[in-house]
C-alpha positions, 0 to 999 in steps of 0.5 A: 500500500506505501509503494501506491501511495508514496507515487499516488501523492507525488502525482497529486503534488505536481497536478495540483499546482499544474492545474492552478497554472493552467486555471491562472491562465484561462482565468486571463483569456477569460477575462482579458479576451485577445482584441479582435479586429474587424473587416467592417469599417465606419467608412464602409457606412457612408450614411452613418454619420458618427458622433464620438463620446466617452462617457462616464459609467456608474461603475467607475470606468470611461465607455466609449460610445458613436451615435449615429441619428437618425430619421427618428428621434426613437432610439436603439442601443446596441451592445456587442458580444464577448471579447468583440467591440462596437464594430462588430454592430456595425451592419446592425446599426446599419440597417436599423439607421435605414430603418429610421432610428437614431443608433447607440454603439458602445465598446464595452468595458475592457474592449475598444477604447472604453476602459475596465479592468476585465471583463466580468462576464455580465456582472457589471456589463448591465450597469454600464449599460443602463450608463450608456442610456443615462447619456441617450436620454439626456441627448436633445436628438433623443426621445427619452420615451422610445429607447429600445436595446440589441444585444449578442451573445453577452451583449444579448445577456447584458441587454436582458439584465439591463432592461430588467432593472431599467424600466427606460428601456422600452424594447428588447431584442436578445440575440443568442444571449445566455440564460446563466453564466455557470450553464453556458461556461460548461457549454462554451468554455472550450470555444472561448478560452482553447481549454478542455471543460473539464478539468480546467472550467471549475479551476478558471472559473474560481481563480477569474471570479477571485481576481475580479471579486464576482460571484459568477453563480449569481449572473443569471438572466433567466431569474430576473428577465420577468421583470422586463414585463409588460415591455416587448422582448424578441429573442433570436437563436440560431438552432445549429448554434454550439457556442451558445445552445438554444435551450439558453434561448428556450429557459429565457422565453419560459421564464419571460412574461408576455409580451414575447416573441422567439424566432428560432433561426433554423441554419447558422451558428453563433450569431449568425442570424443576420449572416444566414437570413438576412433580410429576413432578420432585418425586417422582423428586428425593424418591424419589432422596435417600430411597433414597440417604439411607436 
């Protein structure tokens, strides 16, 4: 039984401190996600006209912010997925501005130009977003009363958490967004981070809560997307999405009170929605913010 043992232990003190290496550094792509860069470019929208600010959100931090007016004074915020920034919405912004409304695009915290320590996965995503609606309604071009939101993958899931405590947000659209933090990491932690889930996810995931000080249990959409009620919500979920599963999409629209819309895209992955039915996605998206906003 020594002779097992003896081994059995000096396997145990070499995994364990390889393993807390190996979570230290998934724990930093977790919450420091390499740049991305985009092929899409503001000079690829001519009929965007780009109005830069940064502004100061509620949790400390500056967020860089473009608005682009519109034909109407309603307006739709736009938030943009994990590790991404403000360019991946630009066709969103694109289409909706020629839909009429005025647009928001932001970098979110820790991407872009806007400031933060990490990303923190939607702990504090939702407040800089309900920052980023304080600056809409005190805009002069801005109608205070018809503010609607778009969000993807995280941005869909700060969007969701974000109309839920900010009744100002009169519209929701949550494209492929997570129903709670600890589900999707099991689901996407491969995807995103380039580690096998198990046993690196649980590591990560302890060692990044610890260095940003959340408790990612408690990030979770599905229990507070009822209070977004009686405002309009549409989600939109690819069904051959992996990333992000549709049964994310499915907890969210059982747990969301009336009215509510799901549209299931039935081709494409991970936010692909507007890639694969294009025009069909654009007319539906408009349609929803027009009626909502009227």
């Amino acid at each position: 039984m020594r002779r097992v043992a003896i081994p059995a232990a000096a396997l145990i003190s070499v995994l364990i401190p390889a393993l807390g290496v190996v979570g230290w550094m998934g724990s930093e792509t977790a919450i420091h996600p390499k740049p991305k860069v985009f092929a899409t470019r503001l000079a690829d929208y001519p009929d965007l006209h780009p109005q830069e600010a940064v502004i100061q959100s509620q949790t400390g931090i500056p967020i860089a912010t473009t608005f682009f007016p519109g034909e109407r004074r309603a307006t739709l915020v736009l938030s943009h997925g994990y590790g991404d920034n403000q360019a991946l919405m630009l066709p969103y912004a694109e289409f909706l501005h020629r839909a009429g409304f005025s647009v928001l695009v932001y970098d979110m915290r820790n991407r872009g130009r806007s400031g933060g320590d990490a990303v923190t996965l939607g702990a504090l995503e939702p407040l800089d977003l309900i920052s980023v609606v304080d600056y809409a309604v005190h805009r002069p071009d801005v109608d205070a009363g018809r503010i609607g939101a778009l969000g993807v993958s995280l941005g869909g899931s700060t969007t969701l958490l974000a109309a839920a405590r900010d009744a100002r947000i009169r519209a929701v659209v949550d494209d492929s967004g997570f129903s709670d933090a600890p589900r999707v990491i099991d689901s996407s932690f491969e995807h995103f981070i380039g580690l096998p889930a198990f046993p690196c996810a649980p590591i990560t995931i302890a060692i990044a809560s610890w260095r940003i000080g959340i408790d990612v249990q408690k990030i979770r959409p599905v229990d507070e997307v009822a209070h977004i009620s009686p405002r309009p919500l549409l989600i939109i979920h690819c069904t051959g999405d992996t990333v992000v599963p549709p049964p994310n999409s499915d907890r969210i629209f059982a747990a969301a009170g009336s009215p509510k819309q799901y549209w299931k895209i039935p081709t494409g992955g991970h936010i692909d929605g507007h890639k694969v039915a294009r025009q069909e996605y654009e007319r539906r998206v408009s349609e929803f913010f027009a009626q909502s906003l009227n």
